[in-house]
N, C-alpha and C positions, 0 to 999 in steps of 0.2 A: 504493500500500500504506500502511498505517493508524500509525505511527512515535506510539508513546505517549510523551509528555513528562512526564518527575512535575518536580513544580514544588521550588522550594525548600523552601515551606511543607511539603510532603509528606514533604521527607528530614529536615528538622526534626522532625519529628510522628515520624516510622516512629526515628529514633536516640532521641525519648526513649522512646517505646515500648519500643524494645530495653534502654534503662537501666533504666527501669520493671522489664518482665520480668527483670530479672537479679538486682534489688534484690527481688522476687516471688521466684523463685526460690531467691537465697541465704536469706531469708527461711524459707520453706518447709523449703528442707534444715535450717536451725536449727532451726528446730521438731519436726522427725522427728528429728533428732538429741536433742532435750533430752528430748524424749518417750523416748526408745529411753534414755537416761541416767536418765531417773525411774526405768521400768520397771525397769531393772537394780539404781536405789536402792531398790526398794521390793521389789524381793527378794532385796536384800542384807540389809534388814529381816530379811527371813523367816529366810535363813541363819544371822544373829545371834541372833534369836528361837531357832533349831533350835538352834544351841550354846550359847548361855544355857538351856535346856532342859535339855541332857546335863547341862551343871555341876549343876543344880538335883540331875537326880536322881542323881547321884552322892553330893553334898552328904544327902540326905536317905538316900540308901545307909546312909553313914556314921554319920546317925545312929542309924537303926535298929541296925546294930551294934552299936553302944555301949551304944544306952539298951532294945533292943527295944520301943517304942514301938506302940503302931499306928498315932497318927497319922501317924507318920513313913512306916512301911509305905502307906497312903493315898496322902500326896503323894508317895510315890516310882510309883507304879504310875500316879496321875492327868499326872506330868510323863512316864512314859513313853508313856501315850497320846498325849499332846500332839504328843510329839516320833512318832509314829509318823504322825497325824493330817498335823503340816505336811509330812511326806516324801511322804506319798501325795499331797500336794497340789500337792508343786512337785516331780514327779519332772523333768520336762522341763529347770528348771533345775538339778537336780542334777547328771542325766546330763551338762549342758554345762561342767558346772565340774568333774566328778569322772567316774572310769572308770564303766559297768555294773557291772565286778567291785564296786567299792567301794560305787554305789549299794545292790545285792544282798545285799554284805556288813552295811551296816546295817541294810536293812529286814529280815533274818538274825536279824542280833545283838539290835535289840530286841525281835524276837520271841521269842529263846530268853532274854534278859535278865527279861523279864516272867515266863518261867516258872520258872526258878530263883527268883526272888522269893516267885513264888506258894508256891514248894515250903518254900522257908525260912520264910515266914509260918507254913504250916501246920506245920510243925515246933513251933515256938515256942506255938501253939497249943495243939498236943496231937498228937504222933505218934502210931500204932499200934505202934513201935518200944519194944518191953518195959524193953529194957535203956539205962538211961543211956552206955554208953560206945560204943554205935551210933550213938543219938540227937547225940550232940557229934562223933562222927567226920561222919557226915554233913551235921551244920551246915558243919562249918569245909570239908569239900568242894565245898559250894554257896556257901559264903562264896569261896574260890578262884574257882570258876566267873562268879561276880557281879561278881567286880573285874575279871578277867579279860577278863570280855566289856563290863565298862562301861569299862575303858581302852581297846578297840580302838573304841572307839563315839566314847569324846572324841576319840580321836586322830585317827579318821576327818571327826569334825565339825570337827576345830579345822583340819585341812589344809582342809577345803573352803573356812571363813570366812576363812583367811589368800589361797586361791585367788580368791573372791568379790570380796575387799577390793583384792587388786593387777589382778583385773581393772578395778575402777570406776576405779581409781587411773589406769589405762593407757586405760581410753575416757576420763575429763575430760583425761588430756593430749592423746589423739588428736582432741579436740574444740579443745581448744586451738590445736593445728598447722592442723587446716582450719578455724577461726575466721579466724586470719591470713594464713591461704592465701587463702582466699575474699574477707576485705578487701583481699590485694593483686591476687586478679583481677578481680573488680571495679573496682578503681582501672586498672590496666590494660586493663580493657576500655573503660572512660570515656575514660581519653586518646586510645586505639584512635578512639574514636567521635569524639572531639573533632578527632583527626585528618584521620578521616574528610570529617565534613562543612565543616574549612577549608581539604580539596582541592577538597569538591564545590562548595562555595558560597562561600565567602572566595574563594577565586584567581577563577572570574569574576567577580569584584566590584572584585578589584585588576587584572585586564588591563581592566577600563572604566576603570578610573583611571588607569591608564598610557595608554590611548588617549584619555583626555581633556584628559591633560597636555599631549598631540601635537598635540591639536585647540585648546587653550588657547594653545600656541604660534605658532596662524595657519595650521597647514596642516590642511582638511578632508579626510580620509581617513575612509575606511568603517570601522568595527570592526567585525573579524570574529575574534571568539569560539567556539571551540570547547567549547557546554554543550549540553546537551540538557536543561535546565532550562526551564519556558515561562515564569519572572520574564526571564530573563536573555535565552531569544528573544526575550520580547516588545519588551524593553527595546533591545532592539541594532536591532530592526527598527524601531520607535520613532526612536530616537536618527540611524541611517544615514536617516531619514526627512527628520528635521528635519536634519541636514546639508546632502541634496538640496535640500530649502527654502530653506536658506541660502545655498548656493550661487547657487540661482536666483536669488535676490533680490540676492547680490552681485553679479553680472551687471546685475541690472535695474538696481543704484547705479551699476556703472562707464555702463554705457548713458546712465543720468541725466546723469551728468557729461559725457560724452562730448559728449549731444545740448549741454549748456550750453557745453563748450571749444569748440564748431563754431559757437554764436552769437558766441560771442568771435571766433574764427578771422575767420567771414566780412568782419569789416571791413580786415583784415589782406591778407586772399583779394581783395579789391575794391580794395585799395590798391596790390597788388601785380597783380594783373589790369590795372590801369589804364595800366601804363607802356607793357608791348606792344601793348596795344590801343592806345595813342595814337603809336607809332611806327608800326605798322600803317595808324591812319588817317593820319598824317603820310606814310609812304611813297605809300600810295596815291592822297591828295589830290596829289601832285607827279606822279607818274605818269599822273593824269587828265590836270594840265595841261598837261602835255607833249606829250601826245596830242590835245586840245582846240585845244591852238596851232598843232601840227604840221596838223591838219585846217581850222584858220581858213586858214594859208599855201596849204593847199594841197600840200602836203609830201606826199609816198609815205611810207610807215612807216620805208622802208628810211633813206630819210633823216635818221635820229633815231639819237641816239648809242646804239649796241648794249653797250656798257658801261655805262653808266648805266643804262639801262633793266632789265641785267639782276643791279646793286646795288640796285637798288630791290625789284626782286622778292625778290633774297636777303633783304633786310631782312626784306619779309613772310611769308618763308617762318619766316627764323628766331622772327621775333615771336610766330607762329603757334603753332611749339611753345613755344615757352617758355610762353604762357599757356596750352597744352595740357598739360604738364609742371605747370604749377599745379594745376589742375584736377583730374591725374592724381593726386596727391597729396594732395589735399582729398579727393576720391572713394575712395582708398583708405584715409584715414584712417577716414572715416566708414562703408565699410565693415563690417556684421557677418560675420568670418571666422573658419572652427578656427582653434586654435590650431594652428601651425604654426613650428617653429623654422627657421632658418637664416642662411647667413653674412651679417652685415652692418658696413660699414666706417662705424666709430661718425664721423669727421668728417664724413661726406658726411651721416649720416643728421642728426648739429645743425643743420647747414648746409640741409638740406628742413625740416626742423623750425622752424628759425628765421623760415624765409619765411611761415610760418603766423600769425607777432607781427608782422613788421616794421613795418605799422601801428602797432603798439602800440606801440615800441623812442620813450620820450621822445628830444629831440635832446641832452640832457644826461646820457648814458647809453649808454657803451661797451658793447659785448657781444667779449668776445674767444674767441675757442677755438686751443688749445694742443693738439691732438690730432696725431700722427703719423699720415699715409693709411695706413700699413700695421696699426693696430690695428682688430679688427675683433671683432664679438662675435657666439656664437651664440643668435639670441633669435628672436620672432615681432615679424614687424615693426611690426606695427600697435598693440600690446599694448606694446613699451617705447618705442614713439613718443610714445602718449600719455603714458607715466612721463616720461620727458624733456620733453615740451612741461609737463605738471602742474609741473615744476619749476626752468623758464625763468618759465614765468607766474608762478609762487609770487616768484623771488627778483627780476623786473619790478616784480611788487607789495610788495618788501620795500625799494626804493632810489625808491619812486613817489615825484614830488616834489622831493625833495631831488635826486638823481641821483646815478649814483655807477658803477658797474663790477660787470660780470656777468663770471665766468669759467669755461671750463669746461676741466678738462685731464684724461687719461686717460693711464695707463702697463699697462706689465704688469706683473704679480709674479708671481715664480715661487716653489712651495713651497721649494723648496731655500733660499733667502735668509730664507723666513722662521721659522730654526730656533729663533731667540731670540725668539720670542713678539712679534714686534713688532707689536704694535696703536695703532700712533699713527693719529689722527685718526679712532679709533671709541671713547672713552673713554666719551661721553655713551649710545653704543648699548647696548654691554654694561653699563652701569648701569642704561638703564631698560627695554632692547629684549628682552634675551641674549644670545647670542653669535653671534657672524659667523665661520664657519669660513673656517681658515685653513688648510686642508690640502693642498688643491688650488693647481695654478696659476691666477691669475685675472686678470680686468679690473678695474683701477680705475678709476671714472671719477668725476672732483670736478666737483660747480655751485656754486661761491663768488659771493657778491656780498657788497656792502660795505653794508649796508643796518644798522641799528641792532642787529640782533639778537635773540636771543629771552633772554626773562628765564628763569633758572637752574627755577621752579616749573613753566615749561608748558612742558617739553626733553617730558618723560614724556608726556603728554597730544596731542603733533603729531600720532601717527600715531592717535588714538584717532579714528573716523568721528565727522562734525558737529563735530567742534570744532575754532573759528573763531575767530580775536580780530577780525573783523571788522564792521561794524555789519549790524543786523539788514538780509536784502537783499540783502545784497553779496557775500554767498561762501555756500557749500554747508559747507563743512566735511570736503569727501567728499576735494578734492585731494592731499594727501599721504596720507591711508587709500587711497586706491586706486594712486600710488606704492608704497608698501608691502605692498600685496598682488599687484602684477604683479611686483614685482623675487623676494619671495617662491617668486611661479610660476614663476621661473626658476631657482629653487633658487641664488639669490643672498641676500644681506640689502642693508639699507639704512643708514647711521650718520647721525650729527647731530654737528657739534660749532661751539657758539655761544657765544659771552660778549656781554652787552650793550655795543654802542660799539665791536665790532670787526666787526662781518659774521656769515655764517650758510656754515656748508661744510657740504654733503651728501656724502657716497664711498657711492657707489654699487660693490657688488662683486659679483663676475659669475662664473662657473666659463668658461674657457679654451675647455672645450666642453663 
């Protein structure tokens, strides 16, 4: 089944997108918003227009009254068109700011406002009304009516503009409130999103980093990430690739080495081969001639010392394995075998180890081991064989020459003793190596020699692969990098601690089991 991956790129891309659209969006509603604020200014206009209107023709009411005028009469009829004109025009905003009744009421009032006007113009004109004191009674009744209906006209207009004005007043604060609203969801939504994508993409970026820390430390381990991102599969299938490469080829180096300690070994193997093979032919050459004399005399076999004859064979029996037991030893060193842990009693194993150099062992040149038969350590045997011979050989080749004293001794520690942090004789490790746990119960095991030592600048540089103070030729550089990477596999570490003119001591430390 088809498992679609979006890549980083994509959550990257799709969250600004989403920022975009929101920035789009809040956008948008502020523009409908300021639009919808115009509209409302622009017939707040009208409104004030409509009550500046009223005053007018009040104002010119007045002063027809006073002076009877016409033109006054004129502007008062053209401002009550006016004002009739923009009613009809915005009834929709009227109705919304003021009741029907009230709308009704003015479009009412200045309609019957316009005809008392009319009527009183035509009075002043010239009435049909014979008598003067008709004529003046029905001015001042129409004069009543005029004011009458032009105060409920202002009064009507002036609630609406006071009504128009606190609503603008009440949408710019409401715009105000979702101005800052909208800036802080927006902001919130961006953290939101920023959050987002450094669960989606940050964290597997830091668990490679954290698995690379693991892998920086010396132990190859697979990184297994849980993204469904295809940077980050490709990346981890990539990476777990080159591991397996690595590993291979760390194999192919201890191999390398290996095939070169067994070119070394064999003259060792030949020297030590040599002794039972020449007791062997020793026993047998006397044996022949035993038998040879015994047949020149003339002698029955029976004749022949049945002790002797059957020291002589013990010899060859025993010679027989002992260089069989060499053999056995060189065979399974060289060996390619799993990895496979189990018990092994670390004196016996020096002691097979050793017989690998003893050619080598100048006669100026003690080798001691200090080991108790009861300590014994769980390891793969063939794997810290060679760690152990890599650094016999090493401290051989640190006393070459001059001569001098190889030591090896081993104890146990138990965690319980080491409650006060006691790390003597790995001061040099955790300064340049990191740390050697101390948690567990363990094996120590020291390979001291008294050989000149190493200088204070290349403590740090021992375990790095290829590097060698040795002349071009003469060494790999791989001997202690592959010490350090089997003691490793054993979920052990390895220390150094050297001063130039006193010796070189390796502690080897090991888990219990």
């Amino acid at each position: 089944m088809f498992h679609y991956r979006p890549s980083i790129r994509q959550k990257i891309t799709l969250a600004y997108y989403a920022i975009v659209a929101l920035i789009i969006g809040l956008s948008l509603f502020t523009f409908l918003e300021l639009r919808f604020i115009e509209q409302k200014i622009t017939f707040g206009e009208a409104i004030s227009e409509f009550f500046d209107t009223t005053l007018e023709i009040r104002r010119f009411e007045k002063n027809y009254f006073l002076y009877e005028q016409v033109s006054d009469y004129v502007e008062n009829t053209a401002y009550v068109t006016k004002a009739r004109e923009l009613l009809d025009k915005n009834v929709p905003g009227f109705t919304a700011l003021a009741s029907p009744e009230q709308v009704q009421s003015l479009r009412t009032g200045l309609v019957e406002y316009r005809g008392f006007m009319d009527q009183y113009a035509a009075l002043n004109e010239g009435s049909k009304l014979r008598k003067v004191p008709e004529r003046t009674a029905r001015k001042a009744m129409l004069e009543g009516r005029i004011r009458a209906t032009g105060k409920d006209i202002i009064t009507i207009a002036e609630e609406i503009s006071k009504t128009e004005r606190r609503s603008i007043q009440m949408l710019l604060n409401s715009s105000q409130r979702i101005l800052v609203l909208s800036i802080l969801l927006l902001s919130l939504a961006v953290i939101a999103i920023g959050q987002v994508l450094s669960r989606v993409v940050v964290k597997p970026l830091k668990l490679i980093e954290k698995n690379m820390e693991v892998i920086a430390d010396g132990r190859f381990e697979k990184i297994h990430i849980d993204s469904r991102d295809r940077e980050i599969a490709s990346l981890t299938n990539a990476f777990n690739k080159m591991l397996k490469e690595l590993e291979l080829r760390q194999r192919h180096l201890v191999h390398s080495e290996k095939l070169a300690s067994l070119g070394t070994l064999l003259s060792g193997v030949a020297h030590e081969l040599n002794n039972p093979l020449s007791n062997i032919s020793s026993s047998n050459q006397i044996l022949m001639e035993e038998l040879q004399e015994a047949q020149e005399k003339k002698q029955a076999a029976a004749a022949l010392d049945p002790e002797f004859i059957n020291e002589l064979l013990l010899q060859i029996s025993e010679q027989t394995d002992r260089a069989r037991n060499i053999v056995r030893s060189l065979l399974e060193f060289s060996r390619d075998k799993d990895f496979k842990k189990q018990s092994i009693p670390v004196r016996a194993l020096f002691e097979e180890t050793l017989r690998f150099v003893k050619g080598q062992i100048p006669a100026n040149t003690t080798i001691r081991i200090d080991v108790p038969d009861d300590i014994a350590i769980t390891a793969d045997k063939q794997r810290i064989q060679q760690a152990f011979l890599n650094l016999i050989k090493n401290a051989l080749d640190a006393i070459a020459g001059e001569g001098g004293e190889v030591s090896v001794k081993a104890h146990r520690n138990s965690a319980v003793d080491k409650a006060g942090d006691d790390v003597t004789g790995i001061y040099n490790y955790l300064k340049y190596r990191g740390k050697c746990t101390l948690e567990d119960d363990t094996i120590d095991i020291e390979v001291h020699d008294t050989g000149p030592g190493i200088p204070a600048d290349l403590i740090s540089k021992i375990f790095d692969p290829f590097f060698t103070t040795k002349d071009v030729g003469k060494g790999s550089g791989l001997g202690l990098f592959i010490v350090h990477e089997i003691i490793e596999e054993h979920d052990g570490c390895i220390a150094v601690d050297s001063e130039p003119g006193k010796g070189t001591s390796f502690l080897i430390r090991l888990p219990l089991r």
